[in-house]
C-alpha positions as CSV (number, residue, x, y, z in Angstrom):
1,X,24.3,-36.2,-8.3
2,X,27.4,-33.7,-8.3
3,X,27.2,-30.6,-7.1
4,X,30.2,-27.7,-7.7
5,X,30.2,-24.8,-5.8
6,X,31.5,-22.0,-8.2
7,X,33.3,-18.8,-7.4
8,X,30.4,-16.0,-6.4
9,X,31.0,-12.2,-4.3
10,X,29.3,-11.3,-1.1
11,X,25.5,-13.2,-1.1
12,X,25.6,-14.6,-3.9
13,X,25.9,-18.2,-4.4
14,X,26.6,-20.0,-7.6
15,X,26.4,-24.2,-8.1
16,X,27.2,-26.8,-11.1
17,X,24.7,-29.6,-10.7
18,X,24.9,-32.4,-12.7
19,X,22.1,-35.4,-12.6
20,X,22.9,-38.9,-13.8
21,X,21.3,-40.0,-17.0
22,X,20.7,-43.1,-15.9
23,X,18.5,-41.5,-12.3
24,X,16.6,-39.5,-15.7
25,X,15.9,-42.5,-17.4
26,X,14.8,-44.4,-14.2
27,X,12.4,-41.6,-14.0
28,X,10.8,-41.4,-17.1
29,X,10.3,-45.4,-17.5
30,X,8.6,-44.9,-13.9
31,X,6.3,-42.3,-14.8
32,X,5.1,-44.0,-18.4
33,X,4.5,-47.1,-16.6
34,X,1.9,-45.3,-14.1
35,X,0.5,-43.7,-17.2
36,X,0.0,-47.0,-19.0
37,X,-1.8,-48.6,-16.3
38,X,-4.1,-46.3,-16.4
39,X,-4.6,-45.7,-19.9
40,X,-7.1,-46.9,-22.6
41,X,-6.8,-47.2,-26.3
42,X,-8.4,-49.2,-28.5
43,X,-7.1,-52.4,-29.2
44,X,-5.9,-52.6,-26.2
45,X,-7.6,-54.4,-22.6
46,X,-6.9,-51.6,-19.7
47,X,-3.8,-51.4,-18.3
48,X,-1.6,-53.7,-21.1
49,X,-0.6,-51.0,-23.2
50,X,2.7,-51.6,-24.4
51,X,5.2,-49.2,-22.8
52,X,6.3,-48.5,-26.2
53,X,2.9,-47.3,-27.3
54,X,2.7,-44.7,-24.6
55,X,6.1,-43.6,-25.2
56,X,5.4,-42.7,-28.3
57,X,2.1,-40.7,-27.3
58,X,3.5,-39.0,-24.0
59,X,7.5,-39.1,-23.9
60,X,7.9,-35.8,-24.6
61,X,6.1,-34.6,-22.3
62,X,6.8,-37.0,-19.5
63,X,10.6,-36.2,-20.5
64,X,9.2,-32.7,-19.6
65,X,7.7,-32.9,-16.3
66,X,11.1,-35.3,-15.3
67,X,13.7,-32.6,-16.4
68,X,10.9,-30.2,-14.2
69,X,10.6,-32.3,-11.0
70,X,14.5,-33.2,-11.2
71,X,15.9,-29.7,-11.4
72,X,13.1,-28.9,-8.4
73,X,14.5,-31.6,-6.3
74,X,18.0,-31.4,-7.2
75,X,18.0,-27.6,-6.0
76,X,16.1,-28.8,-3.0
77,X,18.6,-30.7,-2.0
78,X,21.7,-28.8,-2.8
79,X,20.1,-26.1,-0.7
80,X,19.5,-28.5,1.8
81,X,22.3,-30.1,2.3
82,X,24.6,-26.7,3.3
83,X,21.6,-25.7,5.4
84,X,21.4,-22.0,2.6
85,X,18.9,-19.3,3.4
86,X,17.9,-18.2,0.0
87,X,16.9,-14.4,0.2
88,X,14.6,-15.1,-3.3
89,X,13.9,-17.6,-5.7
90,X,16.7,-19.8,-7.3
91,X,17.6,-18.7,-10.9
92,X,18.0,-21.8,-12.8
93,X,20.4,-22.1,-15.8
94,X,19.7,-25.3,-18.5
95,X,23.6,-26.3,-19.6
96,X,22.9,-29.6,-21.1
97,X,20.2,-31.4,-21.5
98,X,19.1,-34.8,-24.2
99,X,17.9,-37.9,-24.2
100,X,20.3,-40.4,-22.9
101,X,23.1,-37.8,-21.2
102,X,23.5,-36.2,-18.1
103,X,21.4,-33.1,-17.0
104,X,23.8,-30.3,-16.1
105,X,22.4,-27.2,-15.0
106,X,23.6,-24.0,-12.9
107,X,21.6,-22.6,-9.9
108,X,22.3,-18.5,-8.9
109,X,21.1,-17.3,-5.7
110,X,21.3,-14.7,-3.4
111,X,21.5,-16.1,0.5
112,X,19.9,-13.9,3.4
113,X,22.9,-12.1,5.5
114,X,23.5,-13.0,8.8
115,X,22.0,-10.0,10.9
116,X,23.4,-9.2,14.4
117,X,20.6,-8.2,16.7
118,X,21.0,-4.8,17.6
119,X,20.4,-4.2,21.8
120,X,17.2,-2.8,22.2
121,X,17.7,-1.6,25.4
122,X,20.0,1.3,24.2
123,X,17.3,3.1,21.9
124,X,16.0,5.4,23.9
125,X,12.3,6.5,22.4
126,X,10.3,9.6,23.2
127,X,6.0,8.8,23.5
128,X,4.1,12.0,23.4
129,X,0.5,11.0,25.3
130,X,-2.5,13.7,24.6
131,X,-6.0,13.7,26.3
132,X,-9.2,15.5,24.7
133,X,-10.3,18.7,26.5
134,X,-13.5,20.5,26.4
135,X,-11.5,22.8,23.7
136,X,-11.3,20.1,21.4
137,X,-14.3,17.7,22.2
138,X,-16.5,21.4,21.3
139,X,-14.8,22.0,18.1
140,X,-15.2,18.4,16.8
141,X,-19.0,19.0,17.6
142,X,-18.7,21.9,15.9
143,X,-17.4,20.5,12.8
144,X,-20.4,17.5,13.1
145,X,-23.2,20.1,13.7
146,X,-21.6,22.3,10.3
147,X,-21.4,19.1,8.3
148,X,-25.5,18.4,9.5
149,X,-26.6,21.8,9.2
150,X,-30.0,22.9,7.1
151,X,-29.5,25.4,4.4
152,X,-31.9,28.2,4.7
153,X,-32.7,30.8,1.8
154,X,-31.5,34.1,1.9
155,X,-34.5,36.5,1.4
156,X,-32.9,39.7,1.4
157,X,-30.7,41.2,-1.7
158,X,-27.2,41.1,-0.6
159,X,-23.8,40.2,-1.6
160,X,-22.6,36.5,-0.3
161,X,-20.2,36.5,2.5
162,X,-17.8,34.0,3.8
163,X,-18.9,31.1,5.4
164,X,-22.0,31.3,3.3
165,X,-23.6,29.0,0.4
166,X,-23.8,30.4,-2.3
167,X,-26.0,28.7,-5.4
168,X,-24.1,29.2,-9.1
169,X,-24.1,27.4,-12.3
170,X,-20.2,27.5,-14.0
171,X,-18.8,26.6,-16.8
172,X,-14.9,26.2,-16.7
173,X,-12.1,27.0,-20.0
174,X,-8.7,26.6,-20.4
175,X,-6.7,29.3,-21.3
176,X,-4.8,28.6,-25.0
177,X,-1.4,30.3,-25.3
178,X,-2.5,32.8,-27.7
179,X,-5.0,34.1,-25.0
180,X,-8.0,32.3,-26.5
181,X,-10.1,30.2,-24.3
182,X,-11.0,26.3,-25.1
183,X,-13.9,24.8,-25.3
184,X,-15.4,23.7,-21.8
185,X,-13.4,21.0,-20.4
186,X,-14.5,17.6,-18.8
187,X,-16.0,18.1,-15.5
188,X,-15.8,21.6,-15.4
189,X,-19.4,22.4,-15.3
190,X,-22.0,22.3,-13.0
191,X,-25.5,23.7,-12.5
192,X,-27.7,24.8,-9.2
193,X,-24.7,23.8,-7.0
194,X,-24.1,25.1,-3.5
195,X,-20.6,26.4,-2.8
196,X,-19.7,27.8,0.5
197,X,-17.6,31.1,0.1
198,X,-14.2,31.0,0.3
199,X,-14.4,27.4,1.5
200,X,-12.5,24.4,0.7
201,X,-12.5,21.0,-2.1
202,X,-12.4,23.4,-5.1
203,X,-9.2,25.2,-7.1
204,X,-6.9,27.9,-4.9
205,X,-8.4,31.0,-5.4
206,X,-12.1,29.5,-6.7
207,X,-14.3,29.7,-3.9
208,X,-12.7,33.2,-2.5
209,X,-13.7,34.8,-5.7
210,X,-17.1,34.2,-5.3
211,X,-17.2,36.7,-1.5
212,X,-19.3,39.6,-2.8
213,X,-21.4,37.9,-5.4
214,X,-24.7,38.4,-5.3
215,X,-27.8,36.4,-6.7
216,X,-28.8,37.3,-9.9
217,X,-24.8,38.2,-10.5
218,X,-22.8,36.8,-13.5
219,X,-19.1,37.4,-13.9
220,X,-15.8,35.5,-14.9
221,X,-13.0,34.4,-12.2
222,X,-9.6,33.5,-13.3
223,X,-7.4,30.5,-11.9
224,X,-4.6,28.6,-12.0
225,X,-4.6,24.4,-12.0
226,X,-2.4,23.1,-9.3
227,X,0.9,22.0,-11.1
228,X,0.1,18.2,-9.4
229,X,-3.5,18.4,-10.4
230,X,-4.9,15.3,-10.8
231,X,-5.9,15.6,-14.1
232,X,-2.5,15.8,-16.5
233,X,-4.3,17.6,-19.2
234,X,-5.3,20.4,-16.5
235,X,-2.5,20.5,-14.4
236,X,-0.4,23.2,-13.9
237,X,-2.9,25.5,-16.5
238,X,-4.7,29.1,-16.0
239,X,-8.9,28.6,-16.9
240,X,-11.5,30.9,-16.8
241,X,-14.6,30.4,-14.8
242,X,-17.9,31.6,-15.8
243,X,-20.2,32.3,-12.8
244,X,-23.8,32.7,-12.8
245,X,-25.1,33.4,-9.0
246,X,-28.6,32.2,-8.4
247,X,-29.6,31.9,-4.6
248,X,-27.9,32.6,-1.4
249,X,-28.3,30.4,1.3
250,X,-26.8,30.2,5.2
251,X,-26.5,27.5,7.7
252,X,-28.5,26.7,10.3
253,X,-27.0,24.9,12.8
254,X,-28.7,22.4,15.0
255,X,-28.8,23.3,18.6
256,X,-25.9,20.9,20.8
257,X,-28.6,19.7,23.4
258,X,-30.3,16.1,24.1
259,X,-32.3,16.2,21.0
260,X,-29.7,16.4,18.8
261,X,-27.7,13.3,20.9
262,X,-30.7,11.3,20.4
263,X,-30.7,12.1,16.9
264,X,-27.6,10.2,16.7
265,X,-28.5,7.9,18.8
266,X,-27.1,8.3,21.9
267,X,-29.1,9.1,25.3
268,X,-28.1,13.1,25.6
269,X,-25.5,15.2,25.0
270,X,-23.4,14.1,28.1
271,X,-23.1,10.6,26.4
272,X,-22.6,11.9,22.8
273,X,-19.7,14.5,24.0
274,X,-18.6,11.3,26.0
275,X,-18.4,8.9,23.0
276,X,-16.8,12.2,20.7
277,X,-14.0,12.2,24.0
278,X,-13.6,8.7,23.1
279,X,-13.1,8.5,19.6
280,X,-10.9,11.6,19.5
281,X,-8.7,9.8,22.8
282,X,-8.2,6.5,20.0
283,X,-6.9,9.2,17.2
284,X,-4.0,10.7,19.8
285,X,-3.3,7.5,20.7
286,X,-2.8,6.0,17.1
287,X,-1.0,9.0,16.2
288,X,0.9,9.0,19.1
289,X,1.9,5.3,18.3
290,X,2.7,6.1,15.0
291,X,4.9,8.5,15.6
292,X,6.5,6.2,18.1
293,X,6.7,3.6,15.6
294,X,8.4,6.0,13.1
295,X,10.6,7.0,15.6
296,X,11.5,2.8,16.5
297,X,11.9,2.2,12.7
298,X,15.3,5.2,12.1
299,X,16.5,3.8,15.2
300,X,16.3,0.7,13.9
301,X,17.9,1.5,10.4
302,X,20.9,2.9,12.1
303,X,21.4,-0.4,13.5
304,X,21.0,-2.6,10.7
305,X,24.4,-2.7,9.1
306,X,24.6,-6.0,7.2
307,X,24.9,-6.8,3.6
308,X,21.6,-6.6,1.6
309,X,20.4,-9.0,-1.1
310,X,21.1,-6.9,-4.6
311,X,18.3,-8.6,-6.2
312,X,15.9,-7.9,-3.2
313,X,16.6,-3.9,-3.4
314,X,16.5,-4.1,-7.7
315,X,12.9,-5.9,-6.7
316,X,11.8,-3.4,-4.4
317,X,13.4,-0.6,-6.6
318,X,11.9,-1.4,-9.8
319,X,8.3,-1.4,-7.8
320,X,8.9,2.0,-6.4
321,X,10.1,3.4,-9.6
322,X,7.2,2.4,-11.5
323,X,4.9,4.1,-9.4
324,X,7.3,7.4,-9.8
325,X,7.4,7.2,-13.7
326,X,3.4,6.7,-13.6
327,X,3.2,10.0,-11.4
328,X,6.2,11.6,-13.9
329,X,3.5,11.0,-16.4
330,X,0.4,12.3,-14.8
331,X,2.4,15.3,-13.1
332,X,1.9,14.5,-9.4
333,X,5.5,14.6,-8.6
334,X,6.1,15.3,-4.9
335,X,7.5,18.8,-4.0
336,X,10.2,17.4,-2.9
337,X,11.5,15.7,-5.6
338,X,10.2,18.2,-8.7
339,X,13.8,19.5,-10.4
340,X,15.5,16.7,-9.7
341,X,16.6,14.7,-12.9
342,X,16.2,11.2,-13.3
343,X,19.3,9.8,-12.4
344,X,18.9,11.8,-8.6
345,X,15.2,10.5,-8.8
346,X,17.0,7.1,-9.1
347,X,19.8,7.3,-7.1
348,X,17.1,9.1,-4.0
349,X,14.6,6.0,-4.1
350,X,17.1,3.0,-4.8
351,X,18.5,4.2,-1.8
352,X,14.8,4.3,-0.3
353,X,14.7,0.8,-1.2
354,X,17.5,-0.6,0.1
355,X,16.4,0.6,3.7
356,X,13.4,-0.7,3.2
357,X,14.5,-4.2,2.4
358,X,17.0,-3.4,5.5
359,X,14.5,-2.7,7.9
360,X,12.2,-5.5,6.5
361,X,15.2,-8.2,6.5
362,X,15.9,-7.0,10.7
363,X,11.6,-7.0,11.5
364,X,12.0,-10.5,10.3
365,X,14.7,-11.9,11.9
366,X,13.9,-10.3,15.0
367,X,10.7,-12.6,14.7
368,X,12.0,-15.6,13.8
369,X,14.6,-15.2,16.6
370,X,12.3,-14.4,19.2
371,X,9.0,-16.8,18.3
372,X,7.2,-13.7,17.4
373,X,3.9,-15.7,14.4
374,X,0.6,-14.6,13.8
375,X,-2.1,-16.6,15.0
376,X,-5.1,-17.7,13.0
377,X,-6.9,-15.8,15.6
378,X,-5.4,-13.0,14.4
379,X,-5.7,-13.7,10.9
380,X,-9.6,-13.9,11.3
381,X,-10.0,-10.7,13.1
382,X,-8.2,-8.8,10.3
383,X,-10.4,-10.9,7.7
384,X,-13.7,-9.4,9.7
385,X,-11.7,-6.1,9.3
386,X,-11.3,-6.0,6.0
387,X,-14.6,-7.0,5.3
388,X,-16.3,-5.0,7.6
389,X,-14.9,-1.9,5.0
390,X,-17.3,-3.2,2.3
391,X,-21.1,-3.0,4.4
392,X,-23.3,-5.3,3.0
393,X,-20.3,-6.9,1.0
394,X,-18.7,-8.9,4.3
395,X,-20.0,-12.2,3.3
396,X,-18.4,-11.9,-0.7
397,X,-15.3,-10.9,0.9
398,X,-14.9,-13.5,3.8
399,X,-15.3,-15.9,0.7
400,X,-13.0,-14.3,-1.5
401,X,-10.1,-14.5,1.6
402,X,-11.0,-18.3,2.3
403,X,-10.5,-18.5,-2.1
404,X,-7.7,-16.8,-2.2
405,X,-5.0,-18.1,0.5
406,X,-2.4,-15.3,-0.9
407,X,-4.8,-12.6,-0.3
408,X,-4.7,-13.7,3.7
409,X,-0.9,-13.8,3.1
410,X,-0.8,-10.2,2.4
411,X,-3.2,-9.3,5.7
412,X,-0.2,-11.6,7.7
413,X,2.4,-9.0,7.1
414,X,1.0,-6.1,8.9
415,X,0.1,-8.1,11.9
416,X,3.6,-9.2,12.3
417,X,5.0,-6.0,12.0
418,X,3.2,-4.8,14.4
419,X,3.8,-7.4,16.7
420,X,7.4,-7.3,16.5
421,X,7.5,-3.4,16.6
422,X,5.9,-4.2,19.9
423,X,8.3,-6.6,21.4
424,X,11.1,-3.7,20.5
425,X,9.3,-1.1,22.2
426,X,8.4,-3.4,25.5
427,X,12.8,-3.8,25.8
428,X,13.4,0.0,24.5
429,X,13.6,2.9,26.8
430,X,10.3,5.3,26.1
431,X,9.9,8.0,27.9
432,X,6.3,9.2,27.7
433,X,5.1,12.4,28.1
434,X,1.8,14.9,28.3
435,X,1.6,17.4,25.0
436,X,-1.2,19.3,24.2
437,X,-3.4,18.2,21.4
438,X,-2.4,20.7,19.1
439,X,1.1,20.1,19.8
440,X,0.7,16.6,18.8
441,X,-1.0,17.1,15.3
442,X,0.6,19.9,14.4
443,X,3.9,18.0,14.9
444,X,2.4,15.3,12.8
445,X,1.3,17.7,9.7
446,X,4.8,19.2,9.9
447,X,6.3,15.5,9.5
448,X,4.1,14.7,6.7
């Protein structure tokens, strides 16, 4: 085999292979004489069928699956042989290629950059820690006892006020641009159903319309579609609600005492605001940690200054930007980016991409340098996971992971990054300190 390395730029790699005829040939005369000894055709006693016959039937493709499997092993070996890190997949390149001559072919890759590991012990990390109060453990049991609350009927004639259910059939139309209304849209009517006044899950300015109504009441409301509605044919487009009040109705909220606790199984309401403590301690914590993380990651991007694989970034680009031409089309642009023309919506993400291929290109090394694998252990626990999202489900999914080894691929990636995010943080320098609950979501919403 010969093997010319051609001129390439940065990453890139570019070789001439060429591939004796005679190692083809050798091949091919190989593979039809393991076919013919297994082969059966009339007139023939097993096994003695003359080369020539299965030629005739099978050289093509045998020449096929040759010029296949050389080409694989060929590139193999040139890799090999220089010891390459290829970032993706070889591109291969047919220059010649018939019976009796040589195979030449060209292989294009991209090689993985050397990346210097940045020293972890100069990134210096904030961790914000929060611990539930009695503030915050009584308003989560105040959200539970409003979500389990009875609705009770309203017996006296009055007008609906906040807070309070109100029962209404509607019927929802667009506006036209000549002022005239449509006919009723697609999931924009409704009978007998409770809406709490001036609450929230319904259009800006819906539910606050209805304060004042009174059963028995009919009027119209007017609205205006969130311009990243879900719905492209509403979005962004005023409608007109008709509302017909039947019933009023209020909440009656169960009493926070033993009997409720037990009704949610837990011994009293010691153990319930106990387990409530604990649950809300495992959301500061994972917030806190993501935050943390966040904060790791732009460290990290400001010290990854190496080369990046073009063809990586254009991969991870063209993924990104499909998902922002689907949103262009269903009008659920981010704020952020809403204005901006396309080739600012390209230049913004491409550059989104490129750190992410950065950042992904340093997690990995900084693995493989320091020994950092996911166990099978691991692996099982976030099969269990997974399936433990799907009750009464686990057992089809268990199967479809054991199925489908590139579905437990995709579960492998998470685990490593957050294994190697926690090697980083164990040399860094974090600093942690006590912030009040608020502080610490509200610093989170802002962020978001």
């Amino acid at each position: 085999m010969q093997v010319t390395e051609l001129p390439a730029e940065g990453l890139k790699r570019t070789f001439q292979v060429v591939v004796p005829a005679a190692s083809l040939a050798e091949k091919r005369e190989k593979r039809l004489k393991e076919l013919g000894a297994d082969l059966r055709l009339p007139g023939f006693r097993p096994g003695k069928v003359p080369t020539a016959v299965v030629k005739q039937r099978y050289g093509q493709a045998v020449a096929g699956e040759v010029l296949e499997q050389s080409v694989d092993d060929a590139t193999r070996q040139v890799i090999a042989d220089r010891g390459l890190r290829p970032a993706m997949q070889p591109k291969i390149e047919l220059v010649n290629y018939s019976e009796g001559a040589d195979l030449e072919y060209k292989i294009d890759l991209e090689l993985l950059p050397e990346i210097p590991m940045p020293d972890f012990a100069s990134i210096a990390l904030d961790r914000q820690k929060a611990t539930p109060g009695d503030a915050e453990i009584d308003a989560f049991l105040a959200t539970m006892a409003g979500r389990l609350a009875e609705l009770e009927d309203v017996a006296e004639a009055r007008p609906a006020a906040k807070g309070e259910m109100l029962v209404v059939d509607f019927e929802g139309r667009t506006k036209n641009e000549d002022g005239t209304l449509s006919e009723p849209f697609p999931g924009g009517t409704a009978t007998d159903t409770p809406i709490e006044v001036a609450g929230e899950g319904f259009i800006p300015g819906f539910t606050e319309q209805l304060e004042g109504m009174a059963p028995g009441e009919k009027k119209e409301i007017n609205v205006s579609f969130p311009a990243e509605y879900g719905s492209a044919a509403l979005a962004g487009k005023d409608a007109v609600f008709a509302i017909n009040a039947k019933a009023l109705k209020v909440k009656k909220l169960p009493a926070m005492d033993d009997d409720f606790a037990k009704k949610l199984g837990l011994e009293d309401i010691a153990s319930l605001r106990a387990k409530v403590a604990e649950n809300l301690q495992g959301e500061y914590d994972g917030l806190a940690r993501m935050k943390v993380k966040r904060a790791l990651l732009d460290a990290l991007a400001e010290k990854a200054v190496f080369e990046v694989p073009p063809g990586m970034v254009e991969g991870e680009f063209a993924q990104i930007w499909q998902r922002v031409e689907q949103d262009l089309k269903a009008g659920r642009l981010d704020a952020d980016d809403q204005g901006k023309d396309e080739e600012t919506l390209k230049a913004d993400y491409r550059a989104i991409a490129e750190r992410r291929i950065r950042l992904g290109l340093l997690l990995s090394e900084i693995g493989r340098t320091n020994n950092i694998q996911v166990t099978n252990e691991e692996l099982t626990g976030a099969m269990r996971q997974e399936a433990s999202r799907y009750p009464g489900q686990e057992k089809q999914v268990l199967e479809y992971f054991r199925k489908n080894p590139q579905a437990i691929e995709s579960l492998r990636a998470p685990i490593f990054e957050e294994k190697v995010v926690d090697f980083v943080l164990e040399l860094a320098k974090v600093t942690d300190h006590q912030v009040e609950p608020a502080a610490l979501t509200a610093q989170d919403d802002a962020a978001a």
